[in-house]
N, C-alpha and C positions, 0 to 999 in steps of 0.2 A: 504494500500500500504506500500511496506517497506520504512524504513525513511534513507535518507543520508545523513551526516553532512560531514562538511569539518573533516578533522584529525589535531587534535592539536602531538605537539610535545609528550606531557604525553599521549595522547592517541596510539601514533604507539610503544611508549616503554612498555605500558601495553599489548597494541595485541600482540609486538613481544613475551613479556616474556611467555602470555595465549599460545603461537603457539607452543614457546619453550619446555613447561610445558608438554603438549601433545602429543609434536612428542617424548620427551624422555620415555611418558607412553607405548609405543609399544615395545621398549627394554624392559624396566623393568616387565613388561610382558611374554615374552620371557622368559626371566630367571625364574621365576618364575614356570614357565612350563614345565621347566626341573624338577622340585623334588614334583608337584601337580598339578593336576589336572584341564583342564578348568574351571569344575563349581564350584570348590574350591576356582580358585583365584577368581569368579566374586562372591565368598559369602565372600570373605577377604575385597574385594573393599568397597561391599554396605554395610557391617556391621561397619568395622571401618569408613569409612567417612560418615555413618548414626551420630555414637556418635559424633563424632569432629565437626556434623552441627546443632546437638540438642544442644551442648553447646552452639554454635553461639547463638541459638535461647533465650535459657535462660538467656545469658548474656543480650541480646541485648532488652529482655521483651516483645516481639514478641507473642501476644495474640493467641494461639489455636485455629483452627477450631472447631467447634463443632456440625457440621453436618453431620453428615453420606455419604451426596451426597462428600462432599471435601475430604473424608477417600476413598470414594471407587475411586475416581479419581485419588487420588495420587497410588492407589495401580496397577492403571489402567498405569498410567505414569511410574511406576516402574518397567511392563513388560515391555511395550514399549520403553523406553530410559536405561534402566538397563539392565534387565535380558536378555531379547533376545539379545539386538546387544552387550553386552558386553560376551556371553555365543557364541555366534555364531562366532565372531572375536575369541575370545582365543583358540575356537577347528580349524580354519583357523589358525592361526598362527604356529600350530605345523606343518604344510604342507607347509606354505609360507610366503615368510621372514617380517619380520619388514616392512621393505620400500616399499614393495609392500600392506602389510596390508595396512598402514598410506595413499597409493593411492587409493587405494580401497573406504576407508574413508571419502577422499574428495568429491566421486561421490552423499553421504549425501545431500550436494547443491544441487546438481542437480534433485534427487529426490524429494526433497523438495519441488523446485517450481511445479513441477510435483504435488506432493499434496496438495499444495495449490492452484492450478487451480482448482483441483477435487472439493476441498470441499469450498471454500470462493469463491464469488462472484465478489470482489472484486481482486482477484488475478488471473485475466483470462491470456491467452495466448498470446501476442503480436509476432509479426514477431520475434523479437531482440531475447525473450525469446526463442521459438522455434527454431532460429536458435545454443542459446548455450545448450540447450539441446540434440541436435544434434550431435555437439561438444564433450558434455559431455558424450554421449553414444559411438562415437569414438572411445574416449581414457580410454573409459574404455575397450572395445573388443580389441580394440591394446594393452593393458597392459594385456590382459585374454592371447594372441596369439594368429594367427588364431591357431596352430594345439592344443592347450588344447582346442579348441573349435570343432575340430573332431576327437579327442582321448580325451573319457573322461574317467578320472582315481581320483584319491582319490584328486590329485591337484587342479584339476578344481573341485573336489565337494566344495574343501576347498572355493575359490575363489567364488564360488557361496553362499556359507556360509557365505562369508563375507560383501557380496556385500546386501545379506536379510538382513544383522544386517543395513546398511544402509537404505535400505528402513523402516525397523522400527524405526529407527533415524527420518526420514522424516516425519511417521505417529504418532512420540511423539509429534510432532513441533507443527502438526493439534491440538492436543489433549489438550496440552497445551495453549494454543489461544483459544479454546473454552470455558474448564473447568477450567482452573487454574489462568486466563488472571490477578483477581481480587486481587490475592492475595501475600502478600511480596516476591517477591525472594526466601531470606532463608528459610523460612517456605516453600515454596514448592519444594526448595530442600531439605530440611531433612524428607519434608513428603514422596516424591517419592520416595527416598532412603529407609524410612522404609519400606516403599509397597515393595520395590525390594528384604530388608534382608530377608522378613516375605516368599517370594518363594524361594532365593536363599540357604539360613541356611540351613533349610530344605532339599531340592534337594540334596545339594553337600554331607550332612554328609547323606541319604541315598544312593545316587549312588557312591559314591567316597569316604564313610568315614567321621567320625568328624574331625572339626574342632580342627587344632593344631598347636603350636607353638613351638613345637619340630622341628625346621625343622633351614637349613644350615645357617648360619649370611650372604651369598650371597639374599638367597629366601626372609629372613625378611626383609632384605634392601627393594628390589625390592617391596614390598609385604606395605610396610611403606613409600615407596614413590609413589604407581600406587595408594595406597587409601588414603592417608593423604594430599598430594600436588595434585596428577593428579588428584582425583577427586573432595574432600571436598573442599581444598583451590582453585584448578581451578574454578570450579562453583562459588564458592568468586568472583575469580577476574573476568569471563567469567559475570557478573551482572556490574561487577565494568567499563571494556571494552563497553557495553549495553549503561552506562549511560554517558561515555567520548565522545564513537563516533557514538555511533546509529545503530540500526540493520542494515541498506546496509550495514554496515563497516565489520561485522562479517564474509561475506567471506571470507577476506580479509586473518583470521587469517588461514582458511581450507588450504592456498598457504603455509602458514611459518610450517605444519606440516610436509609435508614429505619429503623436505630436510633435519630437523632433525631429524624424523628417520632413512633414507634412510645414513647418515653421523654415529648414533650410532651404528645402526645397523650394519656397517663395520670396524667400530672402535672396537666394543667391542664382537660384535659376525663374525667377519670375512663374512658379508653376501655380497652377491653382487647382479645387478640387471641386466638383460637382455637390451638389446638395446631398444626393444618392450615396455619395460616396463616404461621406459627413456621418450620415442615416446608418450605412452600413459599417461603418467602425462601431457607430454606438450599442448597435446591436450586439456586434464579435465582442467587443466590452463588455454587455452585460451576460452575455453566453458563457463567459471568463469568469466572470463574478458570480453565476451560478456553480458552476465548473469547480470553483475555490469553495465555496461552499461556507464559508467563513460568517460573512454578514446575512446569509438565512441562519444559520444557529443563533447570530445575536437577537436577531429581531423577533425569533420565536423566543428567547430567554426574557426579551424585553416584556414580549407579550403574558409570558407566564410570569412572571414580578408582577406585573399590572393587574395581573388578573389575583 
């Protein structure tokens, strides 16, 4: 079952900053994308925040696997939480904004418990859950619109694009919990990361070209903060959050991501967001907030006091 602890004070300034970290990765992204290629930026991602998490590793003395079964798992987790939904968002994102990516995103949660019912035992369906998944599938069709959802054109492919990079989100979460459950954090972040460079390198310098760094002081910014901070050092602190407030907590952070993007993305890319779109965050919010399950226990507590 997931665990819930109360939130200490250091623990909601580390979620916020994890939220912050990540809603800003959906701009810098974006930019990026302007002068290279999808699969270019997600072989920029996993390759530098591969090295910046192998130093972790060797500072920190962090003993090697040395099994075969733990290499092909990480390489396995590196499709799945790497390559795919990081390859799938970035060719989304040339179709559809920042703020609507970062919503899209959040439906992650949602999927999630969804695959975790499939595959654990212990994570079956209850009322509570079903009805935020409900929720959650709401506000993700109101943020689609209905009419991208009866004219489909390269927008809705996009949105559909983004939306599978989530469910492969979901199906890393299974994957990790089964095969990786035993092993340090770091190390199974810089392992999955390697699995992810070992397809990504590859891929982007044949479809797209090699790998270079000729390219505008706008794109290297972007390009040195979505792999240096959003992913090596988030995963950092994304362990560090883990062990302040406990996994129920981590939804928590999916809510603080797309106000930040939704806010840089009109700051810095002039983007803006549909009403719909607006509609259907509120909804994945409160799908989330059923999901958490936290404030229906208080308000039934309320109501028995009162009563």
């Amino acid at each position: 079952m997931i665990e819930q602890k109360s939130i200490s004070a250091r623990a909601w300034v580390a979620m916020l900053a994890l939220g912050t970290i990540w809603g800003a990765s959906f701009v810098s992204i974006r930019i990026a994308l302007d002068e290279i290629g999808p699969l270019t930026t997600v072989a920029h991602r996993t390759f530098w925040a591969m090295l910046v998490l192998w130093g972790v590793v060797l500072v920190m003395r962090i003993p090697l696997p040395r099994d075969l079964r733990t290499w092909g798992a990480f390489f396995v987790m590196g499709l799945l939480n790497n390559m795919i939904p990081f390859a799938l968002m970035a060719w989304g994102q040339l179709h559809v904004t920042s703020g609507l990516t970062s919503i899209f995103n959040a439906a992650t949660a949602i999927f999630g418990v969804l695959a975790a019912a499939v595959f654990f035992a212990d994570e079956r369906l209850t009322a509570r859950k079903i009805t935020g998944v409900l929720l959650g599938f709401a506000g993700v069709t109101t943020a689609i619109g209905l009419n991208n959802l009866t004219e489909f054109d390269i927008r809705s492919l996009a949105q559909l694009a983004i939306l599978a990079g989530t469910v492969s989100y979901a199906l890393a979460g299974v994957w990790a919990r089964t095969y990786l459950s035993g092993l340090r954090p770091q190390m199974a972040a810089a392992g999955m990361l390697t699995g992810s460079s070992l397809i990504s390198v590859p891929l982007a310098s044949i479809v797209e070209g090699p790998l270079s760094l000729a390219l505008q002081p706008d794109t290297l910014l972007a390009i040195g903060y979505y792999s240096v901070i959003a992913t090596a050092l988030a995963y950092l602190l994304y362990y560090h959050v883990l062990s302040l407030a406990g996994s129920g907590n981590l939804m928590l952070v999916t809510l603080i991501i797309p106000p930040v993007a939704i806010t840089l993305g009109g700051l810095l890319r002039a983007e803006q967001l549909s009403p719909n779109a607006w509609a259907g965050f509120a909804l994945l919010a409160l799908g989330m907030v059923v999901l958490d399950g936290r404030l229906l226990r208080r308000i039934r507590r309320a109501r028995a006091g009162a009563g």
